[in-house]
Backbone atoms as SQL, in Angstrom:
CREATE TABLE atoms (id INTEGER PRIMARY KEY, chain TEXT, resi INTEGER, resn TEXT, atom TEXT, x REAL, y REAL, z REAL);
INSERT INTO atoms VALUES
  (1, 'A', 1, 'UNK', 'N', -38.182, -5.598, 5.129),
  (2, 'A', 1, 'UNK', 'CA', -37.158, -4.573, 5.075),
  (3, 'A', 1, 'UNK', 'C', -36.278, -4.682, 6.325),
  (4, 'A', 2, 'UNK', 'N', -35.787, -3.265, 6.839),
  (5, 'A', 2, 'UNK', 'CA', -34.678, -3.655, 7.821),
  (6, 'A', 2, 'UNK', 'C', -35.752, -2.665, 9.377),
  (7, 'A', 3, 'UNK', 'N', -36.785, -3.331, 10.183),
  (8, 'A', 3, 'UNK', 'CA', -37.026, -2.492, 10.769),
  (9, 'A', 3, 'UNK', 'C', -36.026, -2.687, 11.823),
  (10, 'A', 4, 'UNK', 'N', -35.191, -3.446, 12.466),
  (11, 'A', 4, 'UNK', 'CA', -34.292, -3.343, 13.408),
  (12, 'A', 4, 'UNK', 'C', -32.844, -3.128, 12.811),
  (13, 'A', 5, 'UNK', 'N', -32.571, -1.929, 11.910),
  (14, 'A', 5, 'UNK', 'CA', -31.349, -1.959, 11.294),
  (15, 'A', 5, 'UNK', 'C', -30.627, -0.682, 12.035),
  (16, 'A', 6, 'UNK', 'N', -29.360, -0.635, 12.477),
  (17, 'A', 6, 'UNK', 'CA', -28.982, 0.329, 12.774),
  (18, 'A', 6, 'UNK', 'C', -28.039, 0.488, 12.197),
  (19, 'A', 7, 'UNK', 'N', -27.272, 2.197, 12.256),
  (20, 'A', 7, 'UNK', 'CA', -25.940, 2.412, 11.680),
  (21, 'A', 7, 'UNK', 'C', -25.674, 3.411, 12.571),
  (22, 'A', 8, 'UNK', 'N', -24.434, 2.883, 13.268),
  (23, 'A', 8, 'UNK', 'CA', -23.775, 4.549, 14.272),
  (24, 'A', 8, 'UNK', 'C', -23.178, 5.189, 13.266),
  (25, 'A', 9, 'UNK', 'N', -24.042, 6.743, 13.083),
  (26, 'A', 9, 'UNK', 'CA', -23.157, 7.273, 12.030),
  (27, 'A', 9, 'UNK', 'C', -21.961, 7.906, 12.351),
  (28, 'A', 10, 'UNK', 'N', -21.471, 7.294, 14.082),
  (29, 'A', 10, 'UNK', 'CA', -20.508, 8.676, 14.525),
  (30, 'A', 10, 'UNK', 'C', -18.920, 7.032, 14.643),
  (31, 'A', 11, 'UNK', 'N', -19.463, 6.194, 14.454),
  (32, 'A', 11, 'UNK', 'CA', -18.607, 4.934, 14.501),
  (33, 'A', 11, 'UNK', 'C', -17.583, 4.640, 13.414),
  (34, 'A', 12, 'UNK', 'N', -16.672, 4.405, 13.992),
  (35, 'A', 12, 'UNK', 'CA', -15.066, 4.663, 13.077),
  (36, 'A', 12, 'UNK', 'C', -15.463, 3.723, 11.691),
  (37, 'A', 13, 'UNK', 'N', -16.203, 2.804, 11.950),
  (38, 'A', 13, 'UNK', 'CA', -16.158, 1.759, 10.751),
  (39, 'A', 13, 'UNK', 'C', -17.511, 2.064, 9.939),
  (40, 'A', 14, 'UNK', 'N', -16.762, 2.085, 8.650),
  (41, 'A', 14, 'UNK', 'CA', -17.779, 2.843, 7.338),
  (42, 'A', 14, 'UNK', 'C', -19.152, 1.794, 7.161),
  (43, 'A', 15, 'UNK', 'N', -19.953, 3.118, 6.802),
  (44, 'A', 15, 'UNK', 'CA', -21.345, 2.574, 6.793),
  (45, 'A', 15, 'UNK', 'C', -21.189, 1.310, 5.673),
  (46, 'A', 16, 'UNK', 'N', -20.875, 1.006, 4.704),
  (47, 'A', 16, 'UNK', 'CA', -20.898, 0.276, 4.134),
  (48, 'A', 16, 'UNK', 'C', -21.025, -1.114, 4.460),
  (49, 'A', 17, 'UNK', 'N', -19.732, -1.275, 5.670),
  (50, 'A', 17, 'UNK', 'CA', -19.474, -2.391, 6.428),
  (51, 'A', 17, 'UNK', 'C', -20.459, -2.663, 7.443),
  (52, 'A', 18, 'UNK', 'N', -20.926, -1.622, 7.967),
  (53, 'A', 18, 'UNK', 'CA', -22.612, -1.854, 8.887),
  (54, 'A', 18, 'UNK', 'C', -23.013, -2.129, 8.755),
  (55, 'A', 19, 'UNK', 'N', -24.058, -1.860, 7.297),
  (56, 'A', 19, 'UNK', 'CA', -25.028, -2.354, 6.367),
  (57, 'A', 19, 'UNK', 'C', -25.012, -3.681, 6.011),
  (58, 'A', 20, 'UNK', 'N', -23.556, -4.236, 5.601),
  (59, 'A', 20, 'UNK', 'CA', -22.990, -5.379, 5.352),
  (60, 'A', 20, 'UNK', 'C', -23.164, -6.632, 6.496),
  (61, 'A', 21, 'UNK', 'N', -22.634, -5.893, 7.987),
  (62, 'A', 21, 'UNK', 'CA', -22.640, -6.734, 8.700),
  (63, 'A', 21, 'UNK', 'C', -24.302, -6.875, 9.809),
  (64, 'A', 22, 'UNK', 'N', -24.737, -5.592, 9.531),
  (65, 'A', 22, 'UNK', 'CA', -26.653, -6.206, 9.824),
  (66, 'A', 22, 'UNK', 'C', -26.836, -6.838, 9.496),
  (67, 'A', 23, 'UNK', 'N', -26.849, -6.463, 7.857),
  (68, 'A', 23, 'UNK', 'CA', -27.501, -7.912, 7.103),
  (69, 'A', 23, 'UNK', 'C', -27.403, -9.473, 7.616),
  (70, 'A', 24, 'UNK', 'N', -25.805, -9.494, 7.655),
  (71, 'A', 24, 'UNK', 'CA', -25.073, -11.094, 8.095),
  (72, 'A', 24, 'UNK', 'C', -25.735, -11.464, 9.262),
  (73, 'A', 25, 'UNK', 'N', -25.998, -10.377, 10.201),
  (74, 'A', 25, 'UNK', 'CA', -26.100, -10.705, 11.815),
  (75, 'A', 25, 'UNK', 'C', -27.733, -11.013, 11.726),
  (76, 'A', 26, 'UNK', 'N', -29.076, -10.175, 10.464),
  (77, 'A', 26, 'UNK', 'CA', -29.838, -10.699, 10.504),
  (78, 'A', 26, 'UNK', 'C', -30.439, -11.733, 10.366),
  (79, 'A', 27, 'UNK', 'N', -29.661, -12.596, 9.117),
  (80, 'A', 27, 'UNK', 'CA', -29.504, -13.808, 8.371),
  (81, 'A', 27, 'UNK', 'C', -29.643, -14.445, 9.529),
  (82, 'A', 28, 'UNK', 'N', -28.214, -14.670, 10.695),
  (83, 'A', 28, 'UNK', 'CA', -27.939, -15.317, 10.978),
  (84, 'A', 28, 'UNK', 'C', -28.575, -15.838, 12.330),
  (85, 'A', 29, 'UNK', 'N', -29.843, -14.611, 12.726),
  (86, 'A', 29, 'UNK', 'CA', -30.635, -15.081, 13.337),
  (87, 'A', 29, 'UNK', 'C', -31.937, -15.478, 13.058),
  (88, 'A', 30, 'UNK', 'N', -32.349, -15.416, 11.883),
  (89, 'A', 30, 'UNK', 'CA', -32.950, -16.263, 11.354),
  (90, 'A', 30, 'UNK', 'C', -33.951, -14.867, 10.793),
  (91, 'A', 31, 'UNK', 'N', -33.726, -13.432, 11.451),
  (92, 'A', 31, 'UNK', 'CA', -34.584, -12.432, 10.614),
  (93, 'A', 31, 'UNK', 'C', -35.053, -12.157, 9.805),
  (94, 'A', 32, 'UNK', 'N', -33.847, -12.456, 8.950),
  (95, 'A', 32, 'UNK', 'CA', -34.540, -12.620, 7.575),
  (96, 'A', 32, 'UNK', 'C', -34.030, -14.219, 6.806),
  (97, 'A', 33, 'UNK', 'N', -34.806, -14.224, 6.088),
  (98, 'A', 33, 'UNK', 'CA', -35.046, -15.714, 5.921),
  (99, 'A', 33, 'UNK', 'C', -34.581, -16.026, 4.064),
  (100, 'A', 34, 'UNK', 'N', -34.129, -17.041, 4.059),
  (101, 'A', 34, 'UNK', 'CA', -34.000, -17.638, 2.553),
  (102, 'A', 34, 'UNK', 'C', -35.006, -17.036, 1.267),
  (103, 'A', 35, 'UNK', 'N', -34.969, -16.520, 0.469),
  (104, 'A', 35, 'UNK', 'CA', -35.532, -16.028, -0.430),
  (105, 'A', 35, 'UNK', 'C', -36.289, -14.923, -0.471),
  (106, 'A', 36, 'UNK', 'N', -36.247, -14.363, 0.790),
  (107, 'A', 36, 'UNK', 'CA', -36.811, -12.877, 1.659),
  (108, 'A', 36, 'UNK', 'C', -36.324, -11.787, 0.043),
  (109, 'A', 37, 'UNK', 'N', -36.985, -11.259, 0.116),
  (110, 'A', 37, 'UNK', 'CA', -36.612, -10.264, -0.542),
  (111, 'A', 37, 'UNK', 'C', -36.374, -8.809, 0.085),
  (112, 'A', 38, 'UNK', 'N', -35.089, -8.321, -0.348),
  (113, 'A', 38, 'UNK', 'CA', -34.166, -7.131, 0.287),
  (114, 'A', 38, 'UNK', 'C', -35.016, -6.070, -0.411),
  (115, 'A', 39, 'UNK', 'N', -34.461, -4.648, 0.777),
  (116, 'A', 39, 'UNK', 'CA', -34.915, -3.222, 0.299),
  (117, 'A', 39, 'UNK', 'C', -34.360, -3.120, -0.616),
  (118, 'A', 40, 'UNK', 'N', -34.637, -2.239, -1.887),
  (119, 'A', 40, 'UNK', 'CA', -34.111, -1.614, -2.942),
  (120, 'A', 40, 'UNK', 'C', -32.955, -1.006, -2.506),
  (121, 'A', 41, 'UNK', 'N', -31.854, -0.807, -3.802),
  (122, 'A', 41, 'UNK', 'CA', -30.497, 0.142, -2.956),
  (123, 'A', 41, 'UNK', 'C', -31.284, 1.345, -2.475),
  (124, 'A', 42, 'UNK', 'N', -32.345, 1.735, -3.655),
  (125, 'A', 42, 'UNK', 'CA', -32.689, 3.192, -3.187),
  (126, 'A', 42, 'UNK', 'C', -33.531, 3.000, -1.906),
  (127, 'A', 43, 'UNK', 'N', -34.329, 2.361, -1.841),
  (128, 'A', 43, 'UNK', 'CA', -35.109, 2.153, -0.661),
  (129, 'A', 43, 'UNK', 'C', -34.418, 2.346, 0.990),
  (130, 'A', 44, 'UNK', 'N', -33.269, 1.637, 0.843),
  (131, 'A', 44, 'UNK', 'CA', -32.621, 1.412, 1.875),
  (132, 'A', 44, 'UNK', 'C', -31.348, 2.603, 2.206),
  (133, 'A', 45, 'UNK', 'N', -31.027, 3.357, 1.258),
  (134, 'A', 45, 'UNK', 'CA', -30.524, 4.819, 1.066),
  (135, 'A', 45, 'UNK', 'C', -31.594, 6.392, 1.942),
  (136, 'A', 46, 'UNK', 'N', -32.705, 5.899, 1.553),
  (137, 'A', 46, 'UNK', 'CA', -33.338, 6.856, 1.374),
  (138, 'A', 46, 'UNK', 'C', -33.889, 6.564, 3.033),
  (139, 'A', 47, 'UNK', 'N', -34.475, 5.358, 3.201),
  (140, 'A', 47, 'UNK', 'CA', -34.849, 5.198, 4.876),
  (141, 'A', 47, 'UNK', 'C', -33.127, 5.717, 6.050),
  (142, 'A', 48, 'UNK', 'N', -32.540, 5.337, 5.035),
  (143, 'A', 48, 'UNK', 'CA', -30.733, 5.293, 5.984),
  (144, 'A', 48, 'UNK', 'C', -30.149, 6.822, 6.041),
  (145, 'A', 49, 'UNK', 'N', -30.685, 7.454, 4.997),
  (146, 'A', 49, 'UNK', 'CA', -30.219, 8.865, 4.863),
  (147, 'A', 49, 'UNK', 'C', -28.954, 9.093, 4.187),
  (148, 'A', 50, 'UNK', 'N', -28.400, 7.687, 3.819),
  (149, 'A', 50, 'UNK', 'CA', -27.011, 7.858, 2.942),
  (150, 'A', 50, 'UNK', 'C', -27.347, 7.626, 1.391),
  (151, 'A', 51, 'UNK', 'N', -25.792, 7.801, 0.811),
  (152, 'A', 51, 'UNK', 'CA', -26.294, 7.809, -0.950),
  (153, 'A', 51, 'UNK', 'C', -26.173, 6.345, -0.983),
  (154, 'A', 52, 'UNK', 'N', -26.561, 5.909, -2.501),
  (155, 'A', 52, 'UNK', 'CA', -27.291, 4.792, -2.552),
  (156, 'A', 52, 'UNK', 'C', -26.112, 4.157, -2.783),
  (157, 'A', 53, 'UNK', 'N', -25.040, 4.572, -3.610),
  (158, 'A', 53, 'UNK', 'CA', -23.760, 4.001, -3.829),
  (159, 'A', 53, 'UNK', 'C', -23.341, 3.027, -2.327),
  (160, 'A', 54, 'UNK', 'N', -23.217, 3.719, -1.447),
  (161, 'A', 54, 'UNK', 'CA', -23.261, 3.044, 0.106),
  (162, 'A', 54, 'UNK', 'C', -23.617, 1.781, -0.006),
  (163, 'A', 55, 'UNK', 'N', -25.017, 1.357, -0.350),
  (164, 'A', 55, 'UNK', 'CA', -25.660, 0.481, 0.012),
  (165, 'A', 55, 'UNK', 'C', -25.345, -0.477, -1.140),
  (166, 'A', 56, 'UNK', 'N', -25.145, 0.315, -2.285),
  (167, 'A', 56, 'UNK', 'CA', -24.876, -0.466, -3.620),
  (168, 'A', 56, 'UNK', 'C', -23.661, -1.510, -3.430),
  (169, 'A', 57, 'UNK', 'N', -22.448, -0.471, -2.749),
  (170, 'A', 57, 'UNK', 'CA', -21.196, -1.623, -2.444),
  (171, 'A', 57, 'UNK', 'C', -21.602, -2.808, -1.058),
  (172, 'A', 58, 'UNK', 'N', -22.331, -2.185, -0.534),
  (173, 'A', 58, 'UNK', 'CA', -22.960, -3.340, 0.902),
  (174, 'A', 58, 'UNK', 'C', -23.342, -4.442, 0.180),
  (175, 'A', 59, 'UNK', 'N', -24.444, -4.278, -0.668),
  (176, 'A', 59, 'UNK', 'CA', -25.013, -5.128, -1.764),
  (177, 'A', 59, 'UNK', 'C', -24.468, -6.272, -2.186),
  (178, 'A', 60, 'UNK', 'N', -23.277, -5.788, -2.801),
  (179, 'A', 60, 'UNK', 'CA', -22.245, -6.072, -3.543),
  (180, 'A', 60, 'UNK', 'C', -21.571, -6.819, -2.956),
  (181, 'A', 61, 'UNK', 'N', -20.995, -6.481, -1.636),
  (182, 'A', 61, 'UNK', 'CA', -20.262, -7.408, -0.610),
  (183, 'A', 61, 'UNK', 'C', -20.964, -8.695, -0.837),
  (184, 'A', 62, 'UNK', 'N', -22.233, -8.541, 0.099),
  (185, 'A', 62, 'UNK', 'CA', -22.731, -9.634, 0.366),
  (186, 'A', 62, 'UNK', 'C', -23.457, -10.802, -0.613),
  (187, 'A', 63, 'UNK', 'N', -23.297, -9.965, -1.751),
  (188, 'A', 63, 'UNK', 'CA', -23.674, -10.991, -2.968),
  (189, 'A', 63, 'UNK', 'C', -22.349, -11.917, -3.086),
  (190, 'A', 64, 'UNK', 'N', -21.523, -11.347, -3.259),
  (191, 'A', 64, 'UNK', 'CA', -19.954, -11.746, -3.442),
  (192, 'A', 64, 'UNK', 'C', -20.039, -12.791, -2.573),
  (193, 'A', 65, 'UNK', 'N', -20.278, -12.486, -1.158),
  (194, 'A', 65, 'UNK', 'CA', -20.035, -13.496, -0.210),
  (195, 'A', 65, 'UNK', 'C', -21.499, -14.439, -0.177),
  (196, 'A', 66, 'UNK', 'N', -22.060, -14.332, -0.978),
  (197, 'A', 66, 'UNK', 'CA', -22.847, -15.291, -1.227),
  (198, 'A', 66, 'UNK', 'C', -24.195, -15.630, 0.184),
  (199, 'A', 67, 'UNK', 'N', -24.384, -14.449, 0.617),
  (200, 'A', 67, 'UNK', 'CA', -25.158, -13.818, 1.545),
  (201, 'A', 67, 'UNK', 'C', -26.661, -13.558, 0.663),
  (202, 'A', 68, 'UNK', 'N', -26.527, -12.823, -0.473),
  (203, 'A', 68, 'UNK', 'CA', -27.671, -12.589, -0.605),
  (204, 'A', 68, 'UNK', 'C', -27.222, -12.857, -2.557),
  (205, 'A', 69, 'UNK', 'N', -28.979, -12.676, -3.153),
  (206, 'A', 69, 'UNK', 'CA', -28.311, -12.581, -5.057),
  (207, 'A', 69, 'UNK', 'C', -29.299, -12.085, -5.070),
  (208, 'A', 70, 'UNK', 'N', -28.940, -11.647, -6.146),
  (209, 'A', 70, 'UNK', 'CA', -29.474, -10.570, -7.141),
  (210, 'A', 70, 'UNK', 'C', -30.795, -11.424, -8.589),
  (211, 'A', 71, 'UNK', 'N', -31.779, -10.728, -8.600),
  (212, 'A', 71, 'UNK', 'CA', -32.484, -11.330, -10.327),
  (213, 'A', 71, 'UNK', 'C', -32.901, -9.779, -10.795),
  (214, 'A', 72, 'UNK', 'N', -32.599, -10.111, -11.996),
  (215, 'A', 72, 'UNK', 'CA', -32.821, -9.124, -13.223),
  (216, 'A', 72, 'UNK', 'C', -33.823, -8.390, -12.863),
  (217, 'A', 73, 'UNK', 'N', -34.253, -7.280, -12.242),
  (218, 'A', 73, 'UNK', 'CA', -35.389, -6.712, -12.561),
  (219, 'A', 73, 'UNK', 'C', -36.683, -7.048, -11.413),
  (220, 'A', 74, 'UNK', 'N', -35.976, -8.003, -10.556),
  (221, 'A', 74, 'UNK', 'CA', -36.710, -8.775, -9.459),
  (222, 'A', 74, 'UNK', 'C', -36.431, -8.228, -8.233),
  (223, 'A', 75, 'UNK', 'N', -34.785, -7.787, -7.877),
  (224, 'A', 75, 'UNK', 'CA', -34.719, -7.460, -6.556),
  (225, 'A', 75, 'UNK', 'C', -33.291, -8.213, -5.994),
  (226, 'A', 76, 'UNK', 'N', -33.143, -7.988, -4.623),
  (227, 'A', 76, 'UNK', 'CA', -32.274, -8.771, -4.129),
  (228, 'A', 76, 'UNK', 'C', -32.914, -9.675, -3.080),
  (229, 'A', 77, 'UNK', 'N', -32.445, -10.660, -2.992),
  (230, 'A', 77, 'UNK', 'CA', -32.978, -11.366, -1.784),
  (231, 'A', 77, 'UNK', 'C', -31.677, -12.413, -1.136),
  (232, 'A', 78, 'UNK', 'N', -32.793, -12.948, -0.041),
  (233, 'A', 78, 'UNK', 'CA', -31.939, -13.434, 0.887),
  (234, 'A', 78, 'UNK', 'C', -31.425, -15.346, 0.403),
  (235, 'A', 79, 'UNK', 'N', -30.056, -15.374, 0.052),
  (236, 'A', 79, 'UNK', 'CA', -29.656, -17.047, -0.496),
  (237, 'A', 79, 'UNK', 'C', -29.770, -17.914, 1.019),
  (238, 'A', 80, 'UNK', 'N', -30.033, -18.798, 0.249),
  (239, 'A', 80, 'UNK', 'CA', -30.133, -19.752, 1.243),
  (240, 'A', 80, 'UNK', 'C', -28.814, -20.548, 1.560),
  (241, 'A', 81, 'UNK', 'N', -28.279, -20.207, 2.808),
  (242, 'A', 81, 'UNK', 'CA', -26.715, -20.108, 2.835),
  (243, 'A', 81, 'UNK', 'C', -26.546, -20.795, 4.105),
  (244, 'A', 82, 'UNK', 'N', -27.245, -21.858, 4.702),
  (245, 'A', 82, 'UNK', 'CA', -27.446, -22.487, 6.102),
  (246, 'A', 82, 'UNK', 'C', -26.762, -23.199, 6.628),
  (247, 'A', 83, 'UNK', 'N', -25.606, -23.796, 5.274),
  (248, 'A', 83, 'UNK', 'CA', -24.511, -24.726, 5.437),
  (249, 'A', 83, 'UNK', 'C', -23.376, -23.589, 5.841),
  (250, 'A', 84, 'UNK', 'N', -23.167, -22.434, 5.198),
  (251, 'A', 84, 'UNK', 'CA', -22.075, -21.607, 5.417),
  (252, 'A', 84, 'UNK', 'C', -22.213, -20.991, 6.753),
  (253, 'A', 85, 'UNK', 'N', -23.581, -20.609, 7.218),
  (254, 'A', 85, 'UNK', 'CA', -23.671, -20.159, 8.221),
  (255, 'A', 85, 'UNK', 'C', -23.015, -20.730, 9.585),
  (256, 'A', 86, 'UNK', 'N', -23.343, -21.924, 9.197),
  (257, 'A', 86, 'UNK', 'CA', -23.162, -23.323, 9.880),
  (258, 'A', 86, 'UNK', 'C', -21.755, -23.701, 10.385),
  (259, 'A', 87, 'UNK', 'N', -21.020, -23.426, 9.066),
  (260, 'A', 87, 'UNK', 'CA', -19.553, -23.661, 9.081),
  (261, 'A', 87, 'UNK', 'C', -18.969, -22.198, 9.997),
  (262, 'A', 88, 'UNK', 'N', -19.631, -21.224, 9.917),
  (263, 'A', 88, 'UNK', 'CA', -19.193, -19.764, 10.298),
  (264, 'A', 88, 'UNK', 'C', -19.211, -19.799, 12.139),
  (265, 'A', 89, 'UNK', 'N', -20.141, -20.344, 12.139),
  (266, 'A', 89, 'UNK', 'CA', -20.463, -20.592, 13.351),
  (267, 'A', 89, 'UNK', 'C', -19.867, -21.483, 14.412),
  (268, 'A', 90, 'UNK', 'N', -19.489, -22.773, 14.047),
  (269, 'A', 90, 'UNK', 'CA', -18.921, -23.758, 14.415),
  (270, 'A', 90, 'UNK', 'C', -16.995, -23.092, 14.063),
  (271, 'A', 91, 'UNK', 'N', -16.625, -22.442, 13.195),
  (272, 'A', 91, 'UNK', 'CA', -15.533, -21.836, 13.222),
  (273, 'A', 91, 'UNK', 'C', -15.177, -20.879, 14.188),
  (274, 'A', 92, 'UNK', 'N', -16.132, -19.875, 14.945),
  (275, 'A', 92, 'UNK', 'CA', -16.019, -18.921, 15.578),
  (276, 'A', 92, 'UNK', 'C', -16.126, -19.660, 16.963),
  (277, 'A', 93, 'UNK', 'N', -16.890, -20.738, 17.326),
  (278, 'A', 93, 'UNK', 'CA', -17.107, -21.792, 18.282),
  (279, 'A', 93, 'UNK', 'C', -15.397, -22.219, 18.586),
  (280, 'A', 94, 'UNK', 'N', -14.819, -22.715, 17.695),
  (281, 'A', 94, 'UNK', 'CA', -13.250, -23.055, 17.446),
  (282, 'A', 94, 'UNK', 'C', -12.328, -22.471, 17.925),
  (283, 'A', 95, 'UNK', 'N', -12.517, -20.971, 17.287),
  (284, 'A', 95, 'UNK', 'CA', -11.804, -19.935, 18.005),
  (285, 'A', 95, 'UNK', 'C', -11.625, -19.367, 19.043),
  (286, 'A', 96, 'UNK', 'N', -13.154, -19.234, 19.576),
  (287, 'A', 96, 'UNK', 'CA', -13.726, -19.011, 21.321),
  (288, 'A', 96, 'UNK', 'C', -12.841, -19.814, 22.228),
  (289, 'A', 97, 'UNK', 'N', -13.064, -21.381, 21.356),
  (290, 'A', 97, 'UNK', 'CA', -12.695, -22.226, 22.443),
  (291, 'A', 97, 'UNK', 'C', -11.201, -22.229, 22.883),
  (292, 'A', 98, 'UNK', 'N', -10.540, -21.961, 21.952),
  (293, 'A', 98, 'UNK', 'CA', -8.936, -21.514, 21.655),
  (294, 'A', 98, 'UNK', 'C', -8.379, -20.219, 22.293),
  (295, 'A', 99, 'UNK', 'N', -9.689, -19.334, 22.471),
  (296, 'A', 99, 'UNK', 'CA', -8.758, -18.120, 23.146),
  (297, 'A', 99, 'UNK', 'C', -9.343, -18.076, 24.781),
  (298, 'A', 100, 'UNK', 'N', -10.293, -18.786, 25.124),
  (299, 'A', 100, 'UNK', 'CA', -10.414, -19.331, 26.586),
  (300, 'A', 100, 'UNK', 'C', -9.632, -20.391, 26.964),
  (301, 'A', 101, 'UNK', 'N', -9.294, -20.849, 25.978),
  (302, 'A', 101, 'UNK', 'CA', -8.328, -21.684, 26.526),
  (303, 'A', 101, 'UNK', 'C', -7.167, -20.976, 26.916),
  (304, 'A', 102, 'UNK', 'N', -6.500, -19.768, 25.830),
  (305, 'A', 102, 'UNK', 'CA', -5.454, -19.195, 26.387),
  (306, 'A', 102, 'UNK', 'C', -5.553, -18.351, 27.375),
  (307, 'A', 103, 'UNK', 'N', -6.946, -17.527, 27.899),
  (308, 'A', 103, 'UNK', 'CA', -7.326, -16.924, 28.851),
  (309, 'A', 103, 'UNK', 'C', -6.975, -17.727, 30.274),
  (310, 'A', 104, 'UNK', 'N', -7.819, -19.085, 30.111),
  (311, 'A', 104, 'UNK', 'CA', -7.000, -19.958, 31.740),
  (312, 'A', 104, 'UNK', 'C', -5.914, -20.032, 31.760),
  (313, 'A', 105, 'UNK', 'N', -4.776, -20.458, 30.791),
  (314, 'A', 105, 'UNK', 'CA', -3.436, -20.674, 31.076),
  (315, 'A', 105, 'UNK', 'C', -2.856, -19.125, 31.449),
  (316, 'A', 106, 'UNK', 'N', -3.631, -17.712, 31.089),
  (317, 'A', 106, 'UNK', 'CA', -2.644, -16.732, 31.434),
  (318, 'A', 106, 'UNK', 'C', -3.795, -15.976, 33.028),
  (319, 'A', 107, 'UNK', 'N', -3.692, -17.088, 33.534),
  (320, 'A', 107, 'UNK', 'CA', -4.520, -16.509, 34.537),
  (321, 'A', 107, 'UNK', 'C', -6.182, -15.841, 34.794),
  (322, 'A', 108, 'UNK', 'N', -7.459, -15.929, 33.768),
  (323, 'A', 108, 'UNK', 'CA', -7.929, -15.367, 33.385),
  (324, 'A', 108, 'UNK', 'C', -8.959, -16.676, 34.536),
  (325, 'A', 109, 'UNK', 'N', -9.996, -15.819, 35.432),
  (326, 'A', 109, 'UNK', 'CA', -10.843, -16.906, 36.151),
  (327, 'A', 109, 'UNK', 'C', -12.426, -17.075, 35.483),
  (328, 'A', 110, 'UNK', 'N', -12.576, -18.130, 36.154),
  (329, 'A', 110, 'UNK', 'CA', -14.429, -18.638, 35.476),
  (330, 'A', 110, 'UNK', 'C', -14.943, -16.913, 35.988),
  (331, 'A', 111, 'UNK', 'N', -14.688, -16.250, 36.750),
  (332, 'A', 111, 'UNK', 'CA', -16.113, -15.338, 36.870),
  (333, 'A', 111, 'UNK', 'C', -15.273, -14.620, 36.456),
  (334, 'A', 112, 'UNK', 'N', -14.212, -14.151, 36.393),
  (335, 'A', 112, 'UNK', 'CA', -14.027, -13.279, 35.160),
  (336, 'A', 112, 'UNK', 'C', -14.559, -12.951, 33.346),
  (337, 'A', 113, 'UNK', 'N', -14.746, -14.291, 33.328),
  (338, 'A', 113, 'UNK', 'CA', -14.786, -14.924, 31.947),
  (339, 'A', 113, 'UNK', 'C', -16.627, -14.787, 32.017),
  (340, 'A', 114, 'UNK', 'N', -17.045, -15.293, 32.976),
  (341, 'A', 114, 'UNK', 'CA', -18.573, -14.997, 33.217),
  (342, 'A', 114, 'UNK', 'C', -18.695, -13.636, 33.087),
  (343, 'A', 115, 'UNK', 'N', -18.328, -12.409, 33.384),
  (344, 'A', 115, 'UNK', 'CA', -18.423, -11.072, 33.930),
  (345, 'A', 115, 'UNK', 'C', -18.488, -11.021, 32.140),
  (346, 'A', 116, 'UNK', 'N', -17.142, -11.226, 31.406),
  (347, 'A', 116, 'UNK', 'CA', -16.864, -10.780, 29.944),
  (348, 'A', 116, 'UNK', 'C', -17.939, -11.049, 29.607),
  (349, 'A', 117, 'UNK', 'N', -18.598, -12.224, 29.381),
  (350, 'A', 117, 'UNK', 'CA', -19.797, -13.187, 28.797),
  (351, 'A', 117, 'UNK', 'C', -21.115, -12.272, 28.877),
  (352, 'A', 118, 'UNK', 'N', -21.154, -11.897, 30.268),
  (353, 'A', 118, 'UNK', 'CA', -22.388, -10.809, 30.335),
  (354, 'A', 118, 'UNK', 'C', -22.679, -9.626, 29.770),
  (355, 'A', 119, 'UNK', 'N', -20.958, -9.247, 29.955),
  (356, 'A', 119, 'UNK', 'CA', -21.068, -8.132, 29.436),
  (357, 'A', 119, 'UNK', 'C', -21.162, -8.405, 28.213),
  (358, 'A', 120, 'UNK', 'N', -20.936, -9.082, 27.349),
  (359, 'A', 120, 'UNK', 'CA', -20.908, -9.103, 25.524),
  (360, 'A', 120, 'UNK', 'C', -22.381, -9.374, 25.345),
  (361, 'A', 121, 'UNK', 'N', -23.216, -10.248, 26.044),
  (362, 'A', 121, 'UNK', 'CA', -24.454, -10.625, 26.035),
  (363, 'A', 121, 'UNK', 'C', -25.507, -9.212, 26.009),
  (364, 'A', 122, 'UNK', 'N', -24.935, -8.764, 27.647),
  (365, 'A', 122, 'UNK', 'CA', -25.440, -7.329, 27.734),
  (366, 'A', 122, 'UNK', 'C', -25.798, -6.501, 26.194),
  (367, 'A', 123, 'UNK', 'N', -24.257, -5.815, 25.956),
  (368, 'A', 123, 'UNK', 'CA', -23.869, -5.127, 24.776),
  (369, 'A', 123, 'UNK', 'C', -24.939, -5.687, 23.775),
  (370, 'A', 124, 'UNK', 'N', -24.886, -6.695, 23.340),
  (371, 'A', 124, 'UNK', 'CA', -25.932, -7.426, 22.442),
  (372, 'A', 124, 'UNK', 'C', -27.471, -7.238, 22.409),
  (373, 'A', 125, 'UNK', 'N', -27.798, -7.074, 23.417),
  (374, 'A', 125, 'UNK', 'CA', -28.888, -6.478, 23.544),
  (375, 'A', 125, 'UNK', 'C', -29.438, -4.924, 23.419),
  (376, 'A', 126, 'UNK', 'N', -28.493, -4.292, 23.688),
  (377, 'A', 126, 'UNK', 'CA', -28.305, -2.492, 23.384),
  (378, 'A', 126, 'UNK', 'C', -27.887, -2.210, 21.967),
  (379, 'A', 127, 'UNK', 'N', -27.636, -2.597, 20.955),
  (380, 'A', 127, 'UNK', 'CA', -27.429, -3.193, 19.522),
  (381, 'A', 127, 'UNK', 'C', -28.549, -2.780, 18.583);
């Protein structure tokens, strides 16, 4: 299930998208694993304190995005998605590298950039 799942319920961005993006962030550390099988919508409603519809469109997202699928009567679980992850990763790697790059040209220093780094690392850990 989700024992490290959180949702700020006081946070501008709808639970839906929380739910959505735990999931991704669990995947993607390896938490939950290829063929894992997911909480029930109700299951995961009822531990979360929201209606199930919530979790139903979270669901939904991430089936779409090919995060997790669905079997008849079986459940949801986790797809085995290691190539996409892969590509997600090495894309965001791309981008990093592209906006530190524009950070040195507009003046932006190594321990500045170290200080950011910690702090996001930090943050990551309070999560």
């Amino acid at each position: 299930m989700f024992s490290m799942f959180h949702i700020n319920y006081r946070s501008g961005e709808p639970i839906y998208m929380q739910i959505y993006n735990e999931v991704v962030k669990e995947i993607s550390l390896g938490l939950l694993i290829p063929q894992e099988k997911l909480a029930t919508v109700r299951e995961l409603a009822s531990e979360l304190g929201i209606n199930p519809n919530t979790v139903s469109k979270a669901y939904q997202m991430l089936e779409a995005n090919g995060y997790i699928f669905s079997a008849v009567g079986k459940g949801s679980f986790v797809a085995d998605n290691t190539d996409k992850l892969a590509g997600l990763k090495e894309g965001t790697m791309n981008d990093l590298r592209k906006l530190m790059k524009d950070a040195v040209r507009y003046g932006v220093t190594l321990g500045e950039m170290r200080k950011l780094v910690d702090e996001v690392f930090s943050d990551r850990k309070t999560e």
